[in-house]
C-alpha positions in Angstrom: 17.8 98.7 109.9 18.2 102.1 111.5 20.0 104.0 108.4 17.3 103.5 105.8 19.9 104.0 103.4 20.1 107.7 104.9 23.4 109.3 103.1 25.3 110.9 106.3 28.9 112.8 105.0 31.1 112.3 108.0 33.7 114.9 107.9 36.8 115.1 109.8 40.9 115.3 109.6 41.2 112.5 111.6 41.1 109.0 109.6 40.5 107.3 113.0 37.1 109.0 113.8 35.7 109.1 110.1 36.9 105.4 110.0 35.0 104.5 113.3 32.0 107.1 112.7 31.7 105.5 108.6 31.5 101.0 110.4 29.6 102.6 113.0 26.5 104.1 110.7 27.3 101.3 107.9 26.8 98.6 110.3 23.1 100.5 110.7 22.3 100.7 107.0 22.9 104.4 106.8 25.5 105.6 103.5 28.2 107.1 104.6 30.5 109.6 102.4 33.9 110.9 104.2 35.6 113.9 103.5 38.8 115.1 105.4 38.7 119.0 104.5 36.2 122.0 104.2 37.0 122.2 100.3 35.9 118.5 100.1 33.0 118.3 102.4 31.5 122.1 100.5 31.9 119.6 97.2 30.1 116.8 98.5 27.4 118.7 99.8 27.1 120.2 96.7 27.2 117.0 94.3 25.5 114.7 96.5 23.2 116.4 98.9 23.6 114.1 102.2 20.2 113.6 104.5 22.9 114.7 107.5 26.2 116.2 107.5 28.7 115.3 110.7 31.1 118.3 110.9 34.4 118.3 112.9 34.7 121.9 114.0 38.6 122.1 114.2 39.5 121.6 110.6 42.7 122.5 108.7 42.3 126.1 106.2 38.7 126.4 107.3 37.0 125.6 110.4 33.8 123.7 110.7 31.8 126.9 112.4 32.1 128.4 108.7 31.6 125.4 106.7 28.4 124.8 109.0 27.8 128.9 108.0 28.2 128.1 103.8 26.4 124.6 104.2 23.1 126.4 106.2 22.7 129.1 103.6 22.3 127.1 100.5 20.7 124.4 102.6 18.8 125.6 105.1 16.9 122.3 106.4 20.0 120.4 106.0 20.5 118.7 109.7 24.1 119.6 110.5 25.9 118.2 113.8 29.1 119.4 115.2 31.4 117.3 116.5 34.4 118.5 118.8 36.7 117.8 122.1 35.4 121.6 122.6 32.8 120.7 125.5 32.2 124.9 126.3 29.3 126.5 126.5 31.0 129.4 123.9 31.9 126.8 121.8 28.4 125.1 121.7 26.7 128.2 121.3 29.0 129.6 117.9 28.0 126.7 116.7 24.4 127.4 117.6 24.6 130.7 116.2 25.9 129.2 112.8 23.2 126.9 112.3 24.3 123.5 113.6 21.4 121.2 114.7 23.2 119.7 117.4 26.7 119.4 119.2 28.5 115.8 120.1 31.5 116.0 122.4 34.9 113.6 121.5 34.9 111.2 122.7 31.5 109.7 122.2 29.7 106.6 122.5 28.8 104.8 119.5 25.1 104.4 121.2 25.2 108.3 121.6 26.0 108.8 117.9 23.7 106.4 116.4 20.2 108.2 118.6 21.4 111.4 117.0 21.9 110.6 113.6 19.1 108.7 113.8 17.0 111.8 115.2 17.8 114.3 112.9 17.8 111.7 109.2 13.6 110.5 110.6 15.1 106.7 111.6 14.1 105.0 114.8 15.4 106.1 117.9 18.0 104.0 118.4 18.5 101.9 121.5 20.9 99.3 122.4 
């Protein structure tokens, strides 16, 4: 298996997308915590360091630019990848400038997904 038992925190508002993003890495071994908020997702980070955090950027209170911001200062090596339906090149760089590893446009292919998180937790490269 791909996942190793790699902990990846999927965070996002939308049920559908951590739903589908938490059977997509399951179904490769990985462990998979969700969060819907920033408050949450700061707390899980905190309690249960994950090898890779999956960060929506549009998020309700706080957006996932700044939670990338809090997450990269107290965890500097902590791979974090941003997921939007922003596909700018603004957009990709902020999150650049923040500290985010890497940047995954909505919609994406599970395939897609799976070769990233597999790049940044040490698994295979995955192929299909």
């Amino acid at each position: 298996m791909a996942g190793n038992n790699k902990l990846v925190l999927v965070v996002d508002d939308s049920p559908t997308i951590r739903k589908i993003v938490e059977i997509t890495l399951k179904r490769e071994g990985y462990r998979v915590n969700t969060c819907d908020n920033a408050m949450k997702a700061l707390a899980s980070v905190a309690d249960d360091p994950p090898d890779l955090v999956l960060l929506d950027v549009m998020l309700p209170v706080m957006d996932g630019y700044k939670v990338c911001s809090i997450i990269k200062k107290r965890h500097r090596d902590m791979p974090v990848v941003m997921l939007s339906s922003k596909d700018g090149f603004f957009d990709k760089v902020r999150g650049k400038m923040v500290g985010s590893t890497h940047y995954i446009t909505k919609p994406f292919e599970p395939r897609d997904l799976l070769a990233v998180v597999a790049k940044y937790t040490g698994g295979n490269n995955y192929t299909d």
